[in-house]
MDAnalysis code that builds the backbone (N, CA, C; Angstrom):
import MDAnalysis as mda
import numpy as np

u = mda.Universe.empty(513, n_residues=171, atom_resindex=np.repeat(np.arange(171), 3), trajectory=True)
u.add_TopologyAttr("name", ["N", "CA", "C"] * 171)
u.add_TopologyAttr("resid", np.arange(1, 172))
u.add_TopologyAttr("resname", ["UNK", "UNK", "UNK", "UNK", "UNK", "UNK", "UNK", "UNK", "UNK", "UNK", "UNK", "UNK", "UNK", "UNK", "UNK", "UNK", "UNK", "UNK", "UNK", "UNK", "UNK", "UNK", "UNK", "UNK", "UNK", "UNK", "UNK", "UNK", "UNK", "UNK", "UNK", "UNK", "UNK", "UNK", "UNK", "UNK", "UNK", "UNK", "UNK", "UNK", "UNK", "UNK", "UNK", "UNK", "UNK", "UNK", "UNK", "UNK", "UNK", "UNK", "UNK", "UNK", "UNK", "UNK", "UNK", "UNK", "UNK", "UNK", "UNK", "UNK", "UNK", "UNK", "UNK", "UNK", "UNK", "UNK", "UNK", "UNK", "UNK", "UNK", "UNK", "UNK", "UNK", "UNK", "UNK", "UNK", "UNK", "UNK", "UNK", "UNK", "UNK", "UNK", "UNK", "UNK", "UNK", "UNK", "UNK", "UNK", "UNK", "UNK", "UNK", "UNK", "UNK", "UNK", "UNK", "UNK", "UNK", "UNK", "UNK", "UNK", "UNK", "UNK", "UNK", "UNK", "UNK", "UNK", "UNK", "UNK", "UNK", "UNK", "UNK", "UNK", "UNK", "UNK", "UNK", "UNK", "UNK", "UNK", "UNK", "UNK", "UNK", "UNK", "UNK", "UNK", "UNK", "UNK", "UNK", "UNK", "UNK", "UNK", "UNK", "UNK", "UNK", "UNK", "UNK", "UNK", "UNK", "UNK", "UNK", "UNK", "UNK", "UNK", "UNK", "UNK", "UNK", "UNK", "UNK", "UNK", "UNK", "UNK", "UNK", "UNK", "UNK", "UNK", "UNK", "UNK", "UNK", "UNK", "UNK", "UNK", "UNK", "UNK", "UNK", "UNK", "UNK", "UNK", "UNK", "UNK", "UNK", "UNK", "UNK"])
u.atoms.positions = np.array([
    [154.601, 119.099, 20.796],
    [153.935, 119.439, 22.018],
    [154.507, 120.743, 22.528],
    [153.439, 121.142, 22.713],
    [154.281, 122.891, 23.906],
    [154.619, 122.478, 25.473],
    [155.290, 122.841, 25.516],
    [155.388, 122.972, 27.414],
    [155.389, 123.683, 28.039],
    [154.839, 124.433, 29.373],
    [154.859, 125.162, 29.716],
    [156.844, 125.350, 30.337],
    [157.124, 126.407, 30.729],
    [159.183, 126.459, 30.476],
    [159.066, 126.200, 32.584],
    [158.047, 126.470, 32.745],
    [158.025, 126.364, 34.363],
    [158.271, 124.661, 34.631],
    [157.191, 123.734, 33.648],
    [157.418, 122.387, 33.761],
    [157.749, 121.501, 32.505],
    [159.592, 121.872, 32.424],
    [159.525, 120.647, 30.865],
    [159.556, 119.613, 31.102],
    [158.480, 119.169, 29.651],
    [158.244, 117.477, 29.365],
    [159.409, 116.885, 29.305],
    [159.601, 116.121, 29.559],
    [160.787, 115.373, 28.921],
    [160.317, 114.775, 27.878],
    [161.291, 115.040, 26.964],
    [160.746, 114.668, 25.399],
    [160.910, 113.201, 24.882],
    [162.211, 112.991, 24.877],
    [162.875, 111.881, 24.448],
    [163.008, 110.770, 25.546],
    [163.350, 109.650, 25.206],
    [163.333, 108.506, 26.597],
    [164.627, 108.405, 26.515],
    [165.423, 108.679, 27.906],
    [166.609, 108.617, 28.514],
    [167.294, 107.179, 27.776],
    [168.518, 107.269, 27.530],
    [168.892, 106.382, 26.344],
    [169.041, 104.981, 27.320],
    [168.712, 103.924, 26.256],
    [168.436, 102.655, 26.818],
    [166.978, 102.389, 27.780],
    [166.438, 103.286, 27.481],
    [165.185, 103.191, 28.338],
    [164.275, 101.909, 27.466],
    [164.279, 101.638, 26.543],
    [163.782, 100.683, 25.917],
    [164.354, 99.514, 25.982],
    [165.869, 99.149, 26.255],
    [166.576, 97.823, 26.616],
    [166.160, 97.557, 27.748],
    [165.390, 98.046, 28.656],
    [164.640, 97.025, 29.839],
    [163.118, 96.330, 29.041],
    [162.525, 96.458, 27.345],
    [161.173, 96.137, 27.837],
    [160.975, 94.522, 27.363],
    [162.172, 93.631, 26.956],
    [162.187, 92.715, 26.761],
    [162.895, 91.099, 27.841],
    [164.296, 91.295, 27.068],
    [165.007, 90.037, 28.035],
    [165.736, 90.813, 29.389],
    [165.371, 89.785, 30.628],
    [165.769, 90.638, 31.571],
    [167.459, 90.731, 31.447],
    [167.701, 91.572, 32.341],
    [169.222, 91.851, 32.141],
    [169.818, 91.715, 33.598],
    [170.966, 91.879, 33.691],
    [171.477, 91.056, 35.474],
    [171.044, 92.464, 36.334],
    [170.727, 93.377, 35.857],
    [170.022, 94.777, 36.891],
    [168.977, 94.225, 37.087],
    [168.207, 94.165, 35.796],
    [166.563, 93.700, 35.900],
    [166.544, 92.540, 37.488],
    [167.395, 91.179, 36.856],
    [167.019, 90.378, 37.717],
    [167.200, 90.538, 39.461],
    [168.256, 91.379, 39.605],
    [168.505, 92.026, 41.012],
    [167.741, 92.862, 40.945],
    [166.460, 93.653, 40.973],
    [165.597, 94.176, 41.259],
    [165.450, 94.919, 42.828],
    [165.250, 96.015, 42.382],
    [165.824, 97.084, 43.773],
    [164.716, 96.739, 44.922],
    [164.724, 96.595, 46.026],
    [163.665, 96.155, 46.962],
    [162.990, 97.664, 47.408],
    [161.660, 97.098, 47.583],
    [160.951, 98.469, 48.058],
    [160.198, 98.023, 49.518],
    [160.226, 98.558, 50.689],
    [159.019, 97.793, 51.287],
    [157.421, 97.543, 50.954],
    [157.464, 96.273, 51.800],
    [156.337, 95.579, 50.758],
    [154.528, 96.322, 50.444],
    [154.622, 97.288, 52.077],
    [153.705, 98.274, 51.978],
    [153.570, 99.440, 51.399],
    [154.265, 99.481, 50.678],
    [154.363, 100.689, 49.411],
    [154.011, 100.684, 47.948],
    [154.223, 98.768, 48.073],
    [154.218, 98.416, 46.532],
    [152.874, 98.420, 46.304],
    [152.105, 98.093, 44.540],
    [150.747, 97.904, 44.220],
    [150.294, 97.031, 44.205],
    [148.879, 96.504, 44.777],
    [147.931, 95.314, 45.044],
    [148.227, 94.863, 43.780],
    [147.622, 95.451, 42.870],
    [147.352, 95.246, 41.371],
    [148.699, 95.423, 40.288],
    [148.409, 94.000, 39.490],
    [149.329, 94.064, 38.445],
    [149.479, 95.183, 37.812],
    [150.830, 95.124, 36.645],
    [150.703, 95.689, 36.104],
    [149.787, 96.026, 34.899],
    [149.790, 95.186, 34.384],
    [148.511, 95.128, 33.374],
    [147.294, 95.891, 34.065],
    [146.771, 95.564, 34.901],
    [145.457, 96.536, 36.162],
    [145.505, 97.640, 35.458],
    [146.986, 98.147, 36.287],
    [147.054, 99.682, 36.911],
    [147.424, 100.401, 35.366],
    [148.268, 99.790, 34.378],
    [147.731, 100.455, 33.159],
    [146.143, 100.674, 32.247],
    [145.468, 99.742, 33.006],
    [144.123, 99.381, 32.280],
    [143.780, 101.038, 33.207],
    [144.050, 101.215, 34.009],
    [143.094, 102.118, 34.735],
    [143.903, 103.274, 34.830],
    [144.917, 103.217, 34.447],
    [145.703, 104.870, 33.982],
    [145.007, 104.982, 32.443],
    [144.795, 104.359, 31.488],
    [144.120, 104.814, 30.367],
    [142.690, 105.017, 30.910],
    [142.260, 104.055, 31.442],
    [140.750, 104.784, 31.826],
    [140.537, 106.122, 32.682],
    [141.584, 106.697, 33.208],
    [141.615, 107.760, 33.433],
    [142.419, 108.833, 32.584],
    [143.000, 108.701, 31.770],
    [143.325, 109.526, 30.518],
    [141.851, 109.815, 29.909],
    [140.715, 109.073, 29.538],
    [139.780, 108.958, 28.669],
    [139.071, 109.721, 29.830],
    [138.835, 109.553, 30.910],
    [138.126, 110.622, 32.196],
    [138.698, 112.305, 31.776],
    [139.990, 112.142, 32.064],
    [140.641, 113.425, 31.802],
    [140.661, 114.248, 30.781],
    [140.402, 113.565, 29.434],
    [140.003, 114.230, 28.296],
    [138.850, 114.618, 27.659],
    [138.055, 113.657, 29.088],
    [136.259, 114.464, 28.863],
    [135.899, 115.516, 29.907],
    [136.768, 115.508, 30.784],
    [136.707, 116.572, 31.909],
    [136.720, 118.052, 31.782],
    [136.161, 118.320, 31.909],
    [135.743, 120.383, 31.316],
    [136.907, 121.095, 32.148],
    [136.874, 121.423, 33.767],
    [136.816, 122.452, 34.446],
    [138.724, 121.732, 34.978],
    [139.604, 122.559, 34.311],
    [140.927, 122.255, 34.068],
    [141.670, 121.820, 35.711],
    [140.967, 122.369, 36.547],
    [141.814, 121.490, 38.024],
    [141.529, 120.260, 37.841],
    [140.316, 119.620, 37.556],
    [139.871, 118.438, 37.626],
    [140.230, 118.056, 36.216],
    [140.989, 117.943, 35.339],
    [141.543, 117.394, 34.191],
    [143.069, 117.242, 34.334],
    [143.504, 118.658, 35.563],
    [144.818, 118.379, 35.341],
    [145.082, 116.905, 36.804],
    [143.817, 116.962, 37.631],
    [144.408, 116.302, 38.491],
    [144.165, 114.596, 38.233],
    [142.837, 114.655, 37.090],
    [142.786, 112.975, 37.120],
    [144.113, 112.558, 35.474],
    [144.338, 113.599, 34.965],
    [145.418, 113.145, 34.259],
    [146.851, 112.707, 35.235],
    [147.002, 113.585, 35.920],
    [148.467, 113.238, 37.155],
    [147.646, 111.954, 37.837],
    [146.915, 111.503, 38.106],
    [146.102, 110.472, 38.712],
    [146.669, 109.264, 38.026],
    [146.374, 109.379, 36.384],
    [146.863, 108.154, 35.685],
    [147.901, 108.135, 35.184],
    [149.204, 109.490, 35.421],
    [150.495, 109.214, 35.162],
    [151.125, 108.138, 36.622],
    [150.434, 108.729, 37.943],
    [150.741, 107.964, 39.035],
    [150.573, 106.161, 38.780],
    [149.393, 106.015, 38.273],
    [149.008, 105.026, 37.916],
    [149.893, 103.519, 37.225],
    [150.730, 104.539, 36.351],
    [151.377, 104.221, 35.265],
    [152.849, 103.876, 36.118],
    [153.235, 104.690, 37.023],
    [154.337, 104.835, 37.967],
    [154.260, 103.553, 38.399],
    [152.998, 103.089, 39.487],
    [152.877, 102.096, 39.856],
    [152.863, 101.124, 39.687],
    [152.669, 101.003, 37.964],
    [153.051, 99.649, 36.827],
    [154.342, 99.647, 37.140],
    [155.219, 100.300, 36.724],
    [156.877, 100.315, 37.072],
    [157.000, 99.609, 38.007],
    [156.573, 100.228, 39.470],
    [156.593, 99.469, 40.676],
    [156.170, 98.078, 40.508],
    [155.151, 97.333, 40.025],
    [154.837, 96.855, 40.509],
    [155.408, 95.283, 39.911],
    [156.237, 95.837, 38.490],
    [156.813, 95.060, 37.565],
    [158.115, 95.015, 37.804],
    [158.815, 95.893, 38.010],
    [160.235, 95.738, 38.743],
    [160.687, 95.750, 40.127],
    [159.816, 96.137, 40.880],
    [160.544, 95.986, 42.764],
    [160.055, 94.447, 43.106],
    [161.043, 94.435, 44.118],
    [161.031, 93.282, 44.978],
    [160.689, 93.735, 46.400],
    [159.642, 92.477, 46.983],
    [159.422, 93.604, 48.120],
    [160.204, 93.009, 49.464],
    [160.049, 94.240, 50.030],
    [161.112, 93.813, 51.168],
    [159.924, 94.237, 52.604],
    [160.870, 93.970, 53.602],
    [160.075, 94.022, 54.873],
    [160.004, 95.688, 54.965],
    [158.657, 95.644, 55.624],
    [158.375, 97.296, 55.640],
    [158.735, 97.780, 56.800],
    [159.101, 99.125, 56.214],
    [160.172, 100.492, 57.266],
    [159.019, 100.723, 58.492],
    [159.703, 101.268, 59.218],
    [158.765, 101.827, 60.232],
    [158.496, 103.305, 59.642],
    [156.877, 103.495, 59.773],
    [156.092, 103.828, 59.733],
    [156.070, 105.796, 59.253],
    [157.030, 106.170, 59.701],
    [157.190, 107.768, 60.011],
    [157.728, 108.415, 58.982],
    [158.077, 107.785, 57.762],
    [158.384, 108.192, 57.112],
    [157.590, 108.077, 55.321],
    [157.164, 109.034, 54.871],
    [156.214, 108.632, 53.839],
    [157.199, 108.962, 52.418],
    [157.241, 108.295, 51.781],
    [157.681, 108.054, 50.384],
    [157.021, 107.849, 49.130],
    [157.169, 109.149, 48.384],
    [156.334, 108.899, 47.317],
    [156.719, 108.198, 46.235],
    [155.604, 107.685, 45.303],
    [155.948, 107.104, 43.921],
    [156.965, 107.339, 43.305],
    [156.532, 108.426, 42.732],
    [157.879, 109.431, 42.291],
    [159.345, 109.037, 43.014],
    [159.055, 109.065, 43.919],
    [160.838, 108.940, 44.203],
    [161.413, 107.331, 44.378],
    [160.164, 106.201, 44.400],
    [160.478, 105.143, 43.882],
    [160.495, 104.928, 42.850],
    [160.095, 105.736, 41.991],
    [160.135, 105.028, 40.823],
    [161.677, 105.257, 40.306],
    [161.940, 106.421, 40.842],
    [163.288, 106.564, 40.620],
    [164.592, 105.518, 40.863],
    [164.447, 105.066, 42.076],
    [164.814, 103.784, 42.669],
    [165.146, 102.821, 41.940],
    [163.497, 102.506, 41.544],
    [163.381, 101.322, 40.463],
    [163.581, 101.098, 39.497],
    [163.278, 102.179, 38.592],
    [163.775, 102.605, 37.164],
    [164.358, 104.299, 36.762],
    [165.671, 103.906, 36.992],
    [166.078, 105.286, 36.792],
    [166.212, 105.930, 35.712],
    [165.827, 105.000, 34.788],
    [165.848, 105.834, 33.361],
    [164.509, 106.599, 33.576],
    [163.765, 106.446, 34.366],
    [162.688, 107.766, 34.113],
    [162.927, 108.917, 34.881],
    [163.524, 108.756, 35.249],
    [163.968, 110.000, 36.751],
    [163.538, 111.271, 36.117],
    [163.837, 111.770, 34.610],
    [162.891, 113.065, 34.260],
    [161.805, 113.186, 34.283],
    [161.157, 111.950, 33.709],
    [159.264, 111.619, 34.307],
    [159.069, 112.179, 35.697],
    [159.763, 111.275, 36.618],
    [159.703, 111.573, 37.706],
    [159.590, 113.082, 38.248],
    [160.865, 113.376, 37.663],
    [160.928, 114.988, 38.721],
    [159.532, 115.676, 38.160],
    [159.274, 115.333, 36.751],
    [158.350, 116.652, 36.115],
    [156.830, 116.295, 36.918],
    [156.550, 114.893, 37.017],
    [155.264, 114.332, 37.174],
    [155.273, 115.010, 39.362],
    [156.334, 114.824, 40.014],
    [156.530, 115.570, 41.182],
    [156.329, 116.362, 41.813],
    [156.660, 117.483, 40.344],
    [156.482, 118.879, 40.449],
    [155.268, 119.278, 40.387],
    [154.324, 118.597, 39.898],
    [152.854, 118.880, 39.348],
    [152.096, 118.723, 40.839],
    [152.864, 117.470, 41.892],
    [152.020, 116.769, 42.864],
    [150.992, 118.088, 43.678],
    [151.925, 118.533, 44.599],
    [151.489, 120.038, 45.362],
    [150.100, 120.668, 44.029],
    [149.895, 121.321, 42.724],
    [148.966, 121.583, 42.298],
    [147.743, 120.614, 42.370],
    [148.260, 119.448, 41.779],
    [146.842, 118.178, 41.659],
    [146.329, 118.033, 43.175],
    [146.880, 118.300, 44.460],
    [146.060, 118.007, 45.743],
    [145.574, 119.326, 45.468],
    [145.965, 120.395, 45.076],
    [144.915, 122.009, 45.641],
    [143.966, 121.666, 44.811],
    [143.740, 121.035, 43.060],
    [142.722, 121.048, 42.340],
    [141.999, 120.053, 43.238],
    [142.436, 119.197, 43.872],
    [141.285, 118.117, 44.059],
    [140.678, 118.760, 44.883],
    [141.744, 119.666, 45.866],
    [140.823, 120.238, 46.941],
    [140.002, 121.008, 46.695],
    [140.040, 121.917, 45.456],
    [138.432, 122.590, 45.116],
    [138.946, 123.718, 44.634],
    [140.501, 124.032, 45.178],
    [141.244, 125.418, 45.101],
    [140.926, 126.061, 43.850],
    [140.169, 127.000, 43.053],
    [139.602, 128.179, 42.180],
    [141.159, 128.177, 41.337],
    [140.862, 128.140, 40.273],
    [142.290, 128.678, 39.479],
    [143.704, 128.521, 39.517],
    [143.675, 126.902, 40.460],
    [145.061, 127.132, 40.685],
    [145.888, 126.227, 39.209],
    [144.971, 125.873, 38.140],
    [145.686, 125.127, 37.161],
    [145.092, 126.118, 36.114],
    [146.070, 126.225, 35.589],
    [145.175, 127.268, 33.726],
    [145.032, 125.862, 33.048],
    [144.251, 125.985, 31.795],
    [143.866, 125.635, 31.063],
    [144.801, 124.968, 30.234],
    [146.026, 125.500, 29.562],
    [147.043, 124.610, 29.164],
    [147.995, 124.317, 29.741],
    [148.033, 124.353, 31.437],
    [148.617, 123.611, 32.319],
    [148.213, 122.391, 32.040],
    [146.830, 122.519, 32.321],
    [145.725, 121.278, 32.330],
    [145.945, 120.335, 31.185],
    [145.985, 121.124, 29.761],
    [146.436, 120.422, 28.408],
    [147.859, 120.042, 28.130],
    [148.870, 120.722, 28.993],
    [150.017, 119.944, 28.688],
    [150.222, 119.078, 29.718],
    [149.929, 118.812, 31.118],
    [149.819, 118.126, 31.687],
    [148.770, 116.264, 31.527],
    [147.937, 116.839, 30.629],
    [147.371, 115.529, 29.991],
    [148.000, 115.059, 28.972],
    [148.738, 115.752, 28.386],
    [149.551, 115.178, 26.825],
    [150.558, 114.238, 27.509],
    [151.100, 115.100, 28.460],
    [152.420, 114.733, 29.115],
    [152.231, 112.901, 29.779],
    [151.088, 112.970, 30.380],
    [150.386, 111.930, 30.655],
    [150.426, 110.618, 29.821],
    [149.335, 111.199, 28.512],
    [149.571, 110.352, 27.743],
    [150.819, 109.656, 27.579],
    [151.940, 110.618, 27.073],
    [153.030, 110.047, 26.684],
    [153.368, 108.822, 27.640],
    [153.380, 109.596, 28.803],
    [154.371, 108.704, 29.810],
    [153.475, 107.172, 30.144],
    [152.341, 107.150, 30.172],
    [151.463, 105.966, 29.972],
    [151.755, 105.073, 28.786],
    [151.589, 105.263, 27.868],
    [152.444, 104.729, 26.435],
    [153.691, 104.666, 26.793],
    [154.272, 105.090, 27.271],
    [156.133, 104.733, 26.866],
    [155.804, 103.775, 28.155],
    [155.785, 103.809, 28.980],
    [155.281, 102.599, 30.572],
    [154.791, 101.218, 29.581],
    [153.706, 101.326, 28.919],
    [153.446, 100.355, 28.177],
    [154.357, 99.829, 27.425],
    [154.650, 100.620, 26.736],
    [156.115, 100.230, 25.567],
    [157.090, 99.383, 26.474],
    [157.788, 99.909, 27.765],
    [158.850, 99.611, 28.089],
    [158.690, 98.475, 29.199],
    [157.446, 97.760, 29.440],
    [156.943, 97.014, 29.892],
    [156.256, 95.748, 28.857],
    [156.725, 96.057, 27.627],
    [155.557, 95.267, 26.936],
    [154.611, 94.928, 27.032],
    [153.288, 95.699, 27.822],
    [152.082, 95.696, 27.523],
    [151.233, 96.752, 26.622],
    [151.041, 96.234, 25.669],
    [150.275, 96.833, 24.334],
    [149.150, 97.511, 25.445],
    [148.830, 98.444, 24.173],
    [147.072, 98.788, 24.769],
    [146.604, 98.964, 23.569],
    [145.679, 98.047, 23.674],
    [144.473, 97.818, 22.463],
    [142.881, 98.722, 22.508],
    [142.747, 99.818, 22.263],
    [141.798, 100.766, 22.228],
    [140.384, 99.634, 22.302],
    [139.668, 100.289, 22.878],
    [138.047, 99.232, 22.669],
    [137.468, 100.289, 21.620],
    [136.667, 99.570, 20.841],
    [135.882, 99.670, 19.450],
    [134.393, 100.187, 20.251],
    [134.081, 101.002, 19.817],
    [133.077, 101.952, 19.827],
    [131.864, 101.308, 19.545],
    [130.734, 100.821, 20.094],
    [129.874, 100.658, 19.349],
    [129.302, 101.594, 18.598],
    [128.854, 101.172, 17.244],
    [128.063, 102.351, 15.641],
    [126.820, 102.478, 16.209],
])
């Protein structure tokens, strides 16, 4: 994969990132609390079903703001599996303070914390594309930002043990 040097992928999964996707472990079972209005309605299983269905949006999408922003759409997505499989929820904060995914997910699973920062950094561009903003993503922003995607959707799956089974095309 190329990266652009402004936003590197993180390549490799932070070591032991795969010893969470099976037997829980005494971290796992103490599970970091998040308040409860932050966490996702929807399982995890859901919110991966619908971060790939927006990978498959994003890779039919022409006009690169709108590819780079529904790809960051279903890396968020994928975030929220994390959330929604490892926090415990707790009573919710007052109100004034907004907290993003990204920095829970960090919380929750800190072996992604490079996901995190890179998927972060992108946030500020994906609101100007949604907003309509002319040119503010090039073209292999747009393409490494969907690869990047991919990955991190698959390794979420991996490290969660939920497979994703492609649907068969009708001939």
């Amino acid at each position: 994969m190329v990266s652009n040097p402004a936003y590197p992928v993180p390549r490799q999964p932070s070591p032991g990132l795969l010893a969470h996707a099976h037997a829980p472990t005494a971290a796992a079972q103490a599970a970091p609390t998040v308040p409860a209005n932050l966490l996702p309605s929807r399982t995890p299983a859901q919110l991966l079903a619908i971060a790939r269905q927006g990978l498959a949006e994003a890779a039919r999408t022409r006009p690169d703001g709108l590819r780079y922003a529904t790809a960051h759409l279903a890396a968020l997505r994928a975030a929220a599996a994390v959330l929604a499989a490892r926090a415990r929820p707790a009573a919710p904060t007052k109100r004034g303070r907004v907290t993003s995914a990204w920095s829970l997910l960090v919380l929750v699973a800190p072996e992604f914390s490079d996901w995190a920062s890179y998927f972060a950094l992108g946030a500020a561009k994906r609101s100007a594309a949604e907003a309509g903003i002319p040119r503010v993503v090039s073209e292999r922003e747009a393409d490494d930002l969907l690869r990047a995607a991919e990955h991190f959707v698959s390794l979420v799956e991996s490290v969660l043990g939920l497979a994703y089974q492609p649907t068969l095309e009708a001939a």
